[in-house]
ZADO-1210 file (C-alpha; in nm, 4 decimals, padded with zeros to 6 digits):
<atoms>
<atom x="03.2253" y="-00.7887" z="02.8786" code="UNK" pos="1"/>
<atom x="03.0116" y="-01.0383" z="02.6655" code="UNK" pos="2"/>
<atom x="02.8380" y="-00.7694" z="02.5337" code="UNK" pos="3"/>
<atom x="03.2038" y="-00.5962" z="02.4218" code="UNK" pos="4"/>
<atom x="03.2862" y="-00.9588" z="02.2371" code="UNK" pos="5"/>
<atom x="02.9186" y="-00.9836" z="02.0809" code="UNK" pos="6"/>
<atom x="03.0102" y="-00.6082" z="01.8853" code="UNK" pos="7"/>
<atom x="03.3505" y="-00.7188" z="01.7918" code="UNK" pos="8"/>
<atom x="03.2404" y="-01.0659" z="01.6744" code="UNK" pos="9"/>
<atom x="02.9839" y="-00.8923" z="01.5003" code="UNK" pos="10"/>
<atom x="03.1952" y="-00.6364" z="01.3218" code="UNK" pos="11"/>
<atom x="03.4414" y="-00.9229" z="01.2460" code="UNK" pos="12"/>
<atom x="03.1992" y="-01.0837" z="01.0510" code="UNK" pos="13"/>
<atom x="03.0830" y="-00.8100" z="00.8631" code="UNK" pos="14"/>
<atom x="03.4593" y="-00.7668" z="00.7415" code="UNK" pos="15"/>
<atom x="03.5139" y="-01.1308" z="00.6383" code="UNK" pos="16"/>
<atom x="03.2245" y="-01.1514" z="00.4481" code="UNK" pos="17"/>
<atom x="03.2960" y="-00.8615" z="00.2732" code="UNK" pos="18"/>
<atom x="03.6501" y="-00.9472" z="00.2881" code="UNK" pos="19"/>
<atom x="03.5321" y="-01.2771" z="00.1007" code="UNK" pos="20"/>
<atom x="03.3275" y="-01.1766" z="-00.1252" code="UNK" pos="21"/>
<atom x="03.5724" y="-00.9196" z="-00.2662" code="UNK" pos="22"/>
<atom x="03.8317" y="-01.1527" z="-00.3056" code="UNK" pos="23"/>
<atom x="03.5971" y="-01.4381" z="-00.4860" code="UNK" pos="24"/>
<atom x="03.4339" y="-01.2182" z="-00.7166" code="UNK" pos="25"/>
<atom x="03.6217" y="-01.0852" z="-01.0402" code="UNK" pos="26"/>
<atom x="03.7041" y="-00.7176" z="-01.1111" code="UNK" pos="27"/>
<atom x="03.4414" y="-00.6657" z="-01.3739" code="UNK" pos="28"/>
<atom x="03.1998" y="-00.8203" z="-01.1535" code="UNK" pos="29"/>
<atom x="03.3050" y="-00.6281" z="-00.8447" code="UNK" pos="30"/>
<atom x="03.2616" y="-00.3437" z="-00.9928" code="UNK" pos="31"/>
<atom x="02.9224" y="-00.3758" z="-01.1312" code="UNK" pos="32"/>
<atom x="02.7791" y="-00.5164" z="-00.7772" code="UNK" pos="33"/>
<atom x="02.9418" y="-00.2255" z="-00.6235" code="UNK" pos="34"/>
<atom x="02.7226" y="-00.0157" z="-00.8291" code="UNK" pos="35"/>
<atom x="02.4481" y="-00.1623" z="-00.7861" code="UNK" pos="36"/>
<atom x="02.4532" y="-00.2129" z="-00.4208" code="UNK" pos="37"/>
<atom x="02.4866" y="00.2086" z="-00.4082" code="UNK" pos="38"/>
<atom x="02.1831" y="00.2389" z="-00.6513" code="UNK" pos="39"/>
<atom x="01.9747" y="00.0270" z="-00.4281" code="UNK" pos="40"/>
<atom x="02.1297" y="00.1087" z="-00.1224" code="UNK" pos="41"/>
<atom x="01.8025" y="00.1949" z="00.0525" code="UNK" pos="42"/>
<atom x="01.6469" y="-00.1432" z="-00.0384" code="UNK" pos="43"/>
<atom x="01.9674" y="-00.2923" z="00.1098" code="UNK" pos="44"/>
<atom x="01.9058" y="-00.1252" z="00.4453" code="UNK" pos="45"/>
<atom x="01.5630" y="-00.2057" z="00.4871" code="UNK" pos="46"/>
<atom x="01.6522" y="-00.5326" z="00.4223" code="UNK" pos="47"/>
<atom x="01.9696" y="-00.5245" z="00.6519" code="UNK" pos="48"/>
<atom x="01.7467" y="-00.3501" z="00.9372" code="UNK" pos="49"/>
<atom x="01.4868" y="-00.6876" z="00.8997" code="UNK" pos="50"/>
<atom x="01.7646" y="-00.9161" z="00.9500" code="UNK" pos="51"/>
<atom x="01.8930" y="-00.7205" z="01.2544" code="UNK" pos="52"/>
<atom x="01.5229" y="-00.6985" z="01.3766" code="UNK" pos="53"/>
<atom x="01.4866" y="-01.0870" z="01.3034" code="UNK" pos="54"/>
<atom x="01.8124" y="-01.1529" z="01.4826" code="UNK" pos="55"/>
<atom x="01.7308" y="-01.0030" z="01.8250" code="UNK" pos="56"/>
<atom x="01.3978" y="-01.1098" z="01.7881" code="UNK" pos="57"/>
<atom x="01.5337" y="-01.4521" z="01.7700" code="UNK" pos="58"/>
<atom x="01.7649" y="-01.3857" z="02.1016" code="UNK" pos="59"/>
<atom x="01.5276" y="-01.2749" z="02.2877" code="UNK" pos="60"/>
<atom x="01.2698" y="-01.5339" z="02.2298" code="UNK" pos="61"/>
<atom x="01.5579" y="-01.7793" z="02.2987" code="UNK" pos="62"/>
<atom x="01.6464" y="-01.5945" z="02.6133" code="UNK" pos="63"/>
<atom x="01.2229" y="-01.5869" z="02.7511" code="UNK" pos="64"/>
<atom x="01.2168" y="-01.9264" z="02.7193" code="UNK" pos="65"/>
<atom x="01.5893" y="-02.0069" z="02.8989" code="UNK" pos="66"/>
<atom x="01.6389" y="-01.7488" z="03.1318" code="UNK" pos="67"/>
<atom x="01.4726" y="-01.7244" z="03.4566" code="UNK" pos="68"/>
<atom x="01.5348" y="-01.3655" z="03.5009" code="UNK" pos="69"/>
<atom x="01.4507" y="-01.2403" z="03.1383" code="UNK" pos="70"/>
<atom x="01.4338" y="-00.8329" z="03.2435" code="UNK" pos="71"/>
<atom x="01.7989" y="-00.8249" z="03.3328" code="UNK" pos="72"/>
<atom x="01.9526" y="-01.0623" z="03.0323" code="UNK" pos="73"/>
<atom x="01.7675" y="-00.8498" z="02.7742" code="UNK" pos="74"/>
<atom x="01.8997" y="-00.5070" z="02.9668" code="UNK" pos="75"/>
<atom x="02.2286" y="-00.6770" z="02.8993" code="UNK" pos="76"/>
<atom x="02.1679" y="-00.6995" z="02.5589" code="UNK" pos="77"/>
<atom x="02.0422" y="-00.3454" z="02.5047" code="UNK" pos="78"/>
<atom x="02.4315" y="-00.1942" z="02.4230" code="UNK" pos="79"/>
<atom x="02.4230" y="-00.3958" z="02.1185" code="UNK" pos="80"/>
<atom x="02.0903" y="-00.3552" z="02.0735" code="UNK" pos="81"/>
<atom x="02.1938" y="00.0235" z="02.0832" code="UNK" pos="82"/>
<atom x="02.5050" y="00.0115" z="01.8879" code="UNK" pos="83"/>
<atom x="02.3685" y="-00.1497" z="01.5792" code="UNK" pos="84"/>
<atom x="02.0684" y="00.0809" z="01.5873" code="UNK" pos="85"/>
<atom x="02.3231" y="00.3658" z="01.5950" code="UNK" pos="86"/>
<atom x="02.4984" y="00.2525" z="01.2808" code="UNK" pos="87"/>
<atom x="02.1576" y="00.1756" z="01.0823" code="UNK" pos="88"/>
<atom x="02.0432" y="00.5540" z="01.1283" code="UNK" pos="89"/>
<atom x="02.4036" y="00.6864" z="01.0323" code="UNK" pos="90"/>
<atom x="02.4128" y="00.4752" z="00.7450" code="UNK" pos="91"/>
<atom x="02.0328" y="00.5846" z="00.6846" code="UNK" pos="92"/>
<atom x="02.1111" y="00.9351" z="00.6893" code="UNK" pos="93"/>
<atom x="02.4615" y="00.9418" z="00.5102" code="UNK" pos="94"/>
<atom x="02.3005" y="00.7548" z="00.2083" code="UNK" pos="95"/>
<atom x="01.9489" y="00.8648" z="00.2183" code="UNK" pos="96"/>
<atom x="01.9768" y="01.2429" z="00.3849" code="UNK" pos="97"/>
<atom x="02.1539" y="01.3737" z="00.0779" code="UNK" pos="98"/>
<atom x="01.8194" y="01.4792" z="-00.1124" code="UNK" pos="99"/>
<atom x="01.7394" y="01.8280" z="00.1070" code="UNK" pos="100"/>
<atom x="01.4048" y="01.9763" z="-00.0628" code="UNK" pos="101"/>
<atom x="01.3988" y="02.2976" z="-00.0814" code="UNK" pos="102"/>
<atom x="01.0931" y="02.4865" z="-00.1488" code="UNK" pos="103"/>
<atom x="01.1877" y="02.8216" z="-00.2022" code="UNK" pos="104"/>
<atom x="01.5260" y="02.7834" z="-00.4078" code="UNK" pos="105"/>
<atom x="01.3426" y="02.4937" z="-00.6469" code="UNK" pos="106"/>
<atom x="00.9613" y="02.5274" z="-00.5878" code="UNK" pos="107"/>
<atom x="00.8287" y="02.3718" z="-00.9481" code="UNK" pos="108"/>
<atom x="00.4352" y="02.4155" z="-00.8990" code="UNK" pos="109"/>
<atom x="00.4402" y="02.6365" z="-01.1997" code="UNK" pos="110"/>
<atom x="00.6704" y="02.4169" z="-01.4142" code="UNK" pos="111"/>
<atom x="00.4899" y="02.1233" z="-01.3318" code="UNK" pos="112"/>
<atom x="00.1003" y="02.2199" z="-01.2911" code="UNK" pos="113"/>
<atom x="00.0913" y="02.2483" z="-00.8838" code="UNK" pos="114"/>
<atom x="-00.0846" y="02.4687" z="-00.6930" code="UNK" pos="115"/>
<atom x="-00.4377" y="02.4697" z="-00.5961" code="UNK" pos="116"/>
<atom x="-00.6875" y="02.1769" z="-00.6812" code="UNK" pos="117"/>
<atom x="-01.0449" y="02.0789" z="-00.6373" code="UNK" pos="118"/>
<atom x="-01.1176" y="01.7066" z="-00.6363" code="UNK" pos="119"/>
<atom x="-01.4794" y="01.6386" z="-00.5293" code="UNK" pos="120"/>
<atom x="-01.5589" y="01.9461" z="-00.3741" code="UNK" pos="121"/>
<atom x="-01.2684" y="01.9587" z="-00.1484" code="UNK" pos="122"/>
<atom x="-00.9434" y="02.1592" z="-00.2758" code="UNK" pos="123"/>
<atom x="-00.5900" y="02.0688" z="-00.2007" code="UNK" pos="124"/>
<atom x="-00.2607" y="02.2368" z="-00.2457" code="UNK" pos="125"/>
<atom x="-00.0234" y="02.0408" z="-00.4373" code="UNK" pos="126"/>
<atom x="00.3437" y="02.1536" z="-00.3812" code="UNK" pos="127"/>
<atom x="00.6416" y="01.9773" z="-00.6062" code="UNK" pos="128"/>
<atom x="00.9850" y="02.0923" z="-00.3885" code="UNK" pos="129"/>
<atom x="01.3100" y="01.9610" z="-00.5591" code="UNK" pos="130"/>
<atom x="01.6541" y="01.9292" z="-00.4091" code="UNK" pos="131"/>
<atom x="01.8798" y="02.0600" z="-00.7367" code="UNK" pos="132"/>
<atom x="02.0401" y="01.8989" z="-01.0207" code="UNK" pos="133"/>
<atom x="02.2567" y="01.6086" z="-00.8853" code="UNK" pos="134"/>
<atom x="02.6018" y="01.6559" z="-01.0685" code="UNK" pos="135"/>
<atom x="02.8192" y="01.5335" z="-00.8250" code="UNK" pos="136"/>
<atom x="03.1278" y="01.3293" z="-00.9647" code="UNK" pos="137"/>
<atom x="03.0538" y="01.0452" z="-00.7391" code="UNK" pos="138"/>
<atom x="02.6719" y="00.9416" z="-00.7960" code="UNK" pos="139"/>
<atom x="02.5724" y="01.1785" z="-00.9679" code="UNK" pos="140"/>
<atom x="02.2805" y="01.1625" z="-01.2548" code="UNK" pos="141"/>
<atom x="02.2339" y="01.4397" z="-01.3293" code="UNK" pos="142"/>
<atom x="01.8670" y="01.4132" z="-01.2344" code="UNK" pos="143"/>
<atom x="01.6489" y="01.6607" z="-00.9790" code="UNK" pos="144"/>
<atom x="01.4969" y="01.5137" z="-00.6804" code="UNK" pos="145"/>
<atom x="01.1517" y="01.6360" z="-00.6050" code="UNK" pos="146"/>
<atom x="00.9212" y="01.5666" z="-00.3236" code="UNK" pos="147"/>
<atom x="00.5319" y="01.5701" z="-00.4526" code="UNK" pos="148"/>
<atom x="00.3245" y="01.6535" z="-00.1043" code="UNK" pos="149"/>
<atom x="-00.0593" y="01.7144" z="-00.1128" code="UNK" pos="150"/>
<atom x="-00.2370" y="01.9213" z="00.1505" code="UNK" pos="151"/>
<atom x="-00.5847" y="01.9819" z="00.2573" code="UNK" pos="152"/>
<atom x="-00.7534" y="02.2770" z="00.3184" code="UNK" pos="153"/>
<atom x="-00.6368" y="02.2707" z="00.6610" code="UNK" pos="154"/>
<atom x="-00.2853" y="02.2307" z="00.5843" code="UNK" pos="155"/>
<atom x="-00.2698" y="01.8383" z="00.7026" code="UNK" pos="156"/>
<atom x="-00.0205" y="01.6830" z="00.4575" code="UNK" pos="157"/>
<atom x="-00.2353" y="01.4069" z="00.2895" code="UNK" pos="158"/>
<atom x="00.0506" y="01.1902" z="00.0367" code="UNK" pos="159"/>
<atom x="00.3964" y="01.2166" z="-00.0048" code="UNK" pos="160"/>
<atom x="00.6003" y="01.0756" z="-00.2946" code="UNK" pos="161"/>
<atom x="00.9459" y="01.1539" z="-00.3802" code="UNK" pos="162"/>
<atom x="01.0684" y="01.1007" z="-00.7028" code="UNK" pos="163"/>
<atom x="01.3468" y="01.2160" z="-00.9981" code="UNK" pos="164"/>
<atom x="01.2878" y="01.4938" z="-01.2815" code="UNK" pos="165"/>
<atom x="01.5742" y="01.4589" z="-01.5530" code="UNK" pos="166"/>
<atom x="01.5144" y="01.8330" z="-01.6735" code="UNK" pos="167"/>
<atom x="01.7322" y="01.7607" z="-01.9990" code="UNK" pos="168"/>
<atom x="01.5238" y="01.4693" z="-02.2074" code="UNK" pos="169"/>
<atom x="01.3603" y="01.5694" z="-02.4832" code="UNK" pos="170"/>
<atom x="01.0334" y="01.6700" z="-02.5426" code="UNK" pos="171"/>
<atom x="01.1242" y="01.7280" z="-02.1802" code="UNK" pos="172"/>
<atom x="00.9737" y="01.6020" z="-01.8706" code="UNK" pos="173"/>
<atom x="00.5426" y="01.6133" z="-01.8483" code="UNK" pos="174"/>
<atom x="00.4301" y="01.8442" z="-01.5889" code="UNK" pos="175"/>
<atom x="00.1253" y="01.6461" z="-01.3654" code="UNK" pos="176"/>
<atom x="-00.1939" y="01.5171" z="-01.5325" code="UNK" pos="177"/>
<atom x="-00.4763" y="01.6299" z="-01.3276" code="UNK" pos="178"/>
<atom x="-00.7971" y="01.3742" z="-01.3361" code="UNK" pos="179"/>
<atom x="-01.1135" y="01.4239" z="-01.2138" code="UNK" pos="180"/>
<atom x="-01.0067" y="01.2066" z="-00.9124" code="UNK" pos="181"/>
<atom x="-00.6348" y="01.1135" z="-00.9744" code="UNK" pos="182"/>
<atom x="-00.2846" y="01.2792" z="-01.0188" code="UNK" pos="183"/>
<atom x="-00.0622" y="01.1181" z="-01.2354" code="UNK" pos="184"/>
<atom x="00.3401" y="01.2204" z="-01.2361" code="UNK" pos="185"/>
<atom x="00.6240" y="01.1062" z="-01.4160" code="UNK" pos="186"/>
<atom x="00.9653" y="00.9528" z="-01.2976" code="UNK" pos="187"/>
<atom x="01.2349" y="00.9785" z="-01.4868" code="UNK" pos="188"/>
<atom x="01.4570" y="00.7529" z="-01.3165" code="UNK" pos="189"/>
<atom x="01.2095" y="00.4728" z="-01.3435" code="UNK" pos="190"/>
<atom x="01.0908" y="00.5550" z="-01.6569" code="UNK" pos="191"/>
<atom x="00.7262" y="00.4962" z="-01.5530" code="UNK" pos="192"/>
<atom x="00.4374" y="00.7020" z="-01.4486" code="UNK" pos="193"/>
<atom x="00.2268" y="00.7069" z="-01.0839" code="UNK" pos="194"/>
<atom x="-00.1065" y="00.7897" z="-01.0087" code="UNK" pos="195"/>
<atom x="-00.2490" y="00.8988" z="-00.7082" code="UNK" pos="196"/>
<atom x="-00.6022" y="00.8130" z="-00.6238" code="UNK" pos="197"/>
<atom x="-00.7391" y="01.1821" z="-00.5316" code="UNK" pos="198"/>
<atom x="-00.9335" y="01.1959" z="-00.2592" code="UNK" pos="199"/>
<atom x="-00.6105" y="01.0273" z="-00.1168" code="UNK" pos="200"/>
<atom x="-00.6944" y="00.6501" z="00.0583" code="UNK" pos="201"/>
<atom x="-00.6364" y="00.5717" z="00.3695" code="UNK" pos="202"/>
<atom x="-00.2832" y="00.4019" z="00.3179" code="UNK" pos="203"/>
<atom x="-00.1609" y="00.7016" z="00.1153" code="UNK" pos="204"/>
<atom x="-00.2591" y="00.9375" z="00.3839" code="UNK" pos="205"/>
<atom x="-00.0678" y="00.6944" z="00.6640" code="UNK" pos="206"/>
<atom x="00.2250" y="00.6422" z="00.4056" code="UNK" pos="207"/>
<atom x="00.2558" y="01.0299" z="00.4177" code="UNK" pos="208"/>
<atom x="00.3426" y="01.0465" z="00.7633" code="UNK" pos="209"/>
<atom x="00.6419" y="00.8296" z="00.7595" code="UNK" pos="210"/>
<atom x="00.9393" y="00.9566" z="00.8637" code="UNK" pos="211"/>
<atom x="01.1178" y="00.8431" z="00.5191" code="UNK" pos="212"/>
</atoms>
Protein backbone atom coordinates (compact mmCIF):
# COMPACT_ATOMS: atom_id res chain seq x y z
CA UNK A 1 0.00 0.00 0.00
CA UNK A 2 2.91 2.54 0.67
CA UNK A 3 4.34 1.62 -2.34
CA UNK A 4 0.70 2.45 -4.26
CA UNK A 5 0.90 6.16 -2.39
CA UNK A 6 4.78 6.59 -3.25
CA UNK A 7 3.58 6.24 -7.40
CA UNK A 8 0.67 8.47 -6.93
CA UNK A 9 2.57 11.06 -4.87
CA UNK A 10 5.06 10.80 -7.39
CA UNK A 11 2.88 11.30 -10.43
CA UNK A 12 1.16 14.14 -8.47
CA UNK A 13 4.15 15.96 -8.42
CA UNK A 14 5.13 15.60 -11.78
CA UNK A 15 1.64 17.27 -12.70
CA UNK A 16 1.96 20.27 -10.35
CA UNK A 17 5.14 21.14 -11.42
CA UNK A 18 4.25 21.07 -14.76
CA UNK A 19 0.95 22.34 -13.85
CA UNK A 20 3.03 25.37 -12.34
CA UNK A 21 5.25 26.06 -14.56
CA UNK A 22 2.68 26.34 -17.37
CA UNK A 23 0.66 28.62 -15.63
CA UNK A 24 3.78 31.05 -14.48
CA UNK A 25 5.38 31.21 -17.67
CA UNK A 26 3.93 33.48 -20.58
CA UNK A 27 2.60 32.18 -23.94
CA UNK A 28 5.53 33.28 -26.00
CA UNK A 29 7.73 31.81 -23.55
CA UNK A 30 5.80 28.56 -23.24
CA UNK A 31 5.98 28.02 -26.42
CA UNK A 32 9.57 28.42 -27.11
CA UNK A 33 10.56 26.06 -23.94
CA UNK A 34 8.18 23.63 -25.32
CA UNK A 35 10.30 23.51 -28.30
CA UNK A 36 13.13 23.30 -26.97
CA UNK A 37 12.50 20.72 -24.41
CA UNK A 38 11.40 18.34 -27.72
CA UNK A 39 14.72 19.30 -29.51
CA UNK A 40 16.71 18.21 -26.56
CA UNK A 41 14.50 15.74 -25.36
CA UNK A 42 17.18 13.05 -25.15
CA UNK A 43 19.46 15.27 -23.02
CA UNK A 44 16.36 15.76 -20.82
CA UNK A 45 16.04 12.03 -20.21
CA UNK A 46 19.42 11.28 -19.44
CA UNK A 47 19.26 13.85 -17.15
CA UNK A 48 15.76 12.81 -15.75
CA UNK A 49 17.07 9.02 -15.55
CA UNK A 50 20.26 10.55 -13.15
CA UNK A 51 17.90 12.15 -10.91
CA UNK A 52 15.74 8.99 -10.64
CA UNK A 53 19.05 6.96 -10.23
CA UNK A 54 20.24 9.63 -7.55
CA UNK A 55 16.88 9.42 -5.84
CA UNK A 56 16.77 5.68 -5.05
CA UNK A 57 20.25 5.72 -4.54
CA UNK A 58 19.58 8.14 -1.83
CA UNK A 59 16.62 5.75 -0.32
CA UNK A 60 18.37 3.06 -0.21
CA UNK A 61 21.43 4.31 1.44
CA UNK A 62 18.96 5.89 3.94
CA UNK A 63 17.20 2.60 4.34
CA UNK A 64 21.02 0.39 4.93
CA UNK A 65 21.75 2.54 7.48
CA UNK A 66 17.96 2.53 9.32
CA UNK A 67 16.59 -0.63 8.64
CA UNK A 68 17.56 -3.74 10.29
CA UNK A 69 16.23 -5.95 7.68
CA UNK A 70 17.48 -4.02 4.50
CA UNK A 71 16.72 -7.19 1.83
CA UNK A 72 13.01 -7.00 2.43
CA UNK A 73 12.51 -2.91 2.63
CA UNK A 74 14.39 -2.55 -0.67
CA UNK A 75 12.14 -5.66 -2.25
CA UNK A 76 9.39 -3.33 -1.16
CA UNK A 77 10.64 -0.68 -3.01
CA UNK A 78 11.32 -2.57 -6.23
CA UNK A 79 7.44 -1.79 -7.78
CA UNK A 80 8.44 1.72 -7.96
CA UNK A 81 11.67 0.99 -8.68
CA UNK A 82 9.97 -0.95 -11.63
CA UNK A 83 7.34 1.44 -12.57
CA UNK A 84 9.52 4.43 -13.15
CA UNK A 85 11.99 2.30 -15.07
CA UNK A 86 9.00 1.29 -17.23
CA UNK A 87 8.09 4.84 -18.10
CA UNK A 88 11.89 5.97 -18.78
CA UNK A 89 12.23 3.18 -21.60
CA UNK A 90 8.68 4.11 -23.10
CA UNK A 91 9.51 7.58 -23.09
CA UNK A 92 13.09 6.47 -24.47
CA UNK A 93 11.69 4.66 -27.24
CA UNK A 94 8.63 6.92 -28.22
CA UNK A 95 11.08 9.94 -28.56
CA UNK A 96 14.26 8.34 -29.52
CA UNK A 97 13.00 4.98 -31.57
CA UNK A 98 11.62 7.10 -34.37
CA UNK A 99 15.01 7.15 -36.47
CA UNK A 100 14.75 3.26 -38.02
CA UNK A 101 18.03 2.91 -40.34
CA UNK A 102 17.54 1.23 -43.05
CA UNK A 103 20.28 -0.09 -45.08
CA UNK A 104 18.86 -1.31 -48.07
CA UNK A 105 16.04 1.38 -48.84
CA UNK A 106 18.77 4.42 -47.99
CA UNK A 107 22.29 2.80 -48.05
CA UNK A 108 24.51 6.17 -48.98
CA UNK A 109 28.15 4.53 -49.19
CA UNK A 110 28.25 5.67 -52.74
CA UNK A 111 26.82 9.17 -52.15
CA UNK A 112 28.94 9.72 -49.36
CA UNK A 113 32.46 7.86 -50.05
CA UNK A 114 31.74 4.48 -47.88
CA UNK A 115 32.69 1.29 -48.60
CA UNK A 116 35.93 -0.38 -48.17
CA UNK A 117 39.02 1.30 -46.40
CA UNK A 118 42.57 0.60 -45.49
CA UNK A 119 43.94 2.50 -42.51
CA UNK A 120 47.36 1.12 -41.46
CA UNK A 121 47.29 -2.03 -43.06
CA UNK A 122 44.05 -3.14 -41.72
CA UNK A 123 40.78 -2.44 -43.96
CA UNK A 124 37.39 -1.62 -42.66
CA UNK A 125 33.99 -1.37 -44.15
CA UNK A 126 32.40 1.85 -43.61
CA UNK A 127 28.55 1.71 -44.05
CA UNK A 128 26.40 5.23 -43.85
CA UNK A 129 22.48 3.74 -43.36
CA UNK A 130 19.89 6.65 -43.19
CA UNK A 131 16.34 6.53 -41.91
CA UNK A 132 14.53 8.94 -44.82
CA UNK A 133 13.80 12.49 -45.13
CA UNK A 134 11.98 13.61 -41.91
CA UNK A 135 8.89 15.67 -43.24
CA UNK A 136 6.57 15.00 -40.74
CA UNK A 137 4.21 18.03 -39.80
CA UNK A 138 5.02 17.67 -36.20
CA UNK A 139 9.00 17.73 -35.85
CA UNK A 140 9.85 17.49 -38.81
CA UNK A 141 13.23 19.09 -40.48
CA UNK A 142 13.32 18.00 -43.18
CA UNK A 143 16.74 16.47 -42.54
CA UNK A 144 17.93 12.51 -43.11
CA UNK A 145 19.11 10.60 -40.22
CA UNK A 146 22.09 8.44 -40.90
CA UNK A 147 23.92 6.03 -38.76
CA UNK A 148 27.91 6.03 -39.70
CA UNK A 149 29.13 2.30 -38.39
CA UNK A 150 32.74 1.04 -39.08
CA UNK A 151 33.60 -2.65 -39.26
CA UNK A 152 36.65 -4.71 -39.25
CA UNK A 153 37.64 -7.29 -41.34
CA UNK A 154 35.89 -9.65 -39.22
CA UNK A 155 32.71 -7.92 -39.22
CA UNK A 156 33.05 -6.60 -35.35
CA UNK A 157 31.37 -3.16 -35.45
CA UNK A 158 34.25 -0.84 -34.29
CA UNK A 159 32.35 3.10 -33.93
CA UNK A 160 29.03 4.16 -34.26
CA UNK A 161 27.85 7.75 -34.75
CA UNK A 162 24.53 8.86 -35.76
CA UNK A 163 24.04 12.01 -37.19
CA UNK A 164 21.68 14.39 -39.75
CA UNK A 165 22.28 14.90 -43.69
CA UNK A 166 20.07 17.97 -44.90
CA UNK A 167 20.20 16.65 -48.65
CA UNK A 168 18.82 20.17 -49.91
CA UNK A 169 21.74 22.92 -48.87
CA UNK A 170 23.65 24.11 -51.36
CA UNK A 171 26.74 23.18 -52.65
CA UNK A 172 25.09 20.23 -50.94
CA UNK A 173 26.20 18.12 -48.16
CA UNK A 174 30.30 16.79 -48.28
CA UNK A 175 30.50 13.16 -48.65
CA UNK A 176 33.39 11.74 -45.85
CA UNK A 177 37.01 12.97 -45.92
CA UNK A 178 39.16 10.00 -45.73
CA UNK A 179 42.74 10.69 -43.83
CA UNK A 180 45.48 8.64 -43.63
CA UNK A 181 44.28 7.77 -40.06
CA UNK A 182 40.97 9.73 -39.54
CA UNK A 183 37.37 10.04 -41.00
CA UNK A 184 35.91 13.22 -40.90
CA UNK A 185 31.84 13.67 -41.57
CA UNK A 186 29.63 16.45 -41.61
CA UNK A 187 26.40 17.26 -39.54
CA UNK A 188 24.09 19.29 -40.77
CA UNK A 189 22.04 19.78 -37.86
CA UNK A 190 24.98 20.94 -35.85
CA UNK A 191 26.56 22.64 -38.41
CA UNK A 192 30.00 21.23 -37.46
CA UNK A 193 32.23 18.51 -38.61
CA UNK A 194 33.58 15.08 -36.58
CA UNK A 195 36.51 13.17 -36.93
CA UNK A 196 37.14 9.83 -36.09
CA UNK A 197 40.55 8.75 -35.03
CA UNK A 198 41.04 5.60 -37.52
CA UNK A 199 42.39 2.88 -36.09
CA UNK A 200 39.31 3.54 -33.77
CA UNK A 201 40.48 4.07 -29.73
CA UNK A 202 39.49 2.22 -27.24
CA UNK A 203 36.47 4.48 -26.04
CA UNK A 204 35.13 4.69 -29.61
CA UNK A 205 35.15 1.00 -29.96
CA UNK A 206 33.23 0.66 -26.27
CA UNK A 207 30.97 3.73 -27.27
CA UNK A 208 29.95 1.53 -30.31
CA UNK A 209 28.44 -1.06 -28.37
CA UNK A 210 25.95 0.96 -26.53
CA UNK A 211 22.66 0.18 -26.83
CA UNK A 212 21.77 3.98 -27.88
Amino acid sequence: MKNVFLIAGSIAALIIAYLAIDWLLPNSMHNGLVIASLYFIKEIGVTILFLIALFFGYRAYRIYKTEKSFPHELLKMLPIIIFWLAIVIFGANFFMGSDSYNCTKHNYNQQLNGGIKEFQGEKYTINICGSGVNNSHFLGDNMDSVQLTVLDAQGQVQVKRNYKVFWDGQPGHEPLTIGPNSITYQDDDKQADYTITMPPTLIEKLKARLPF
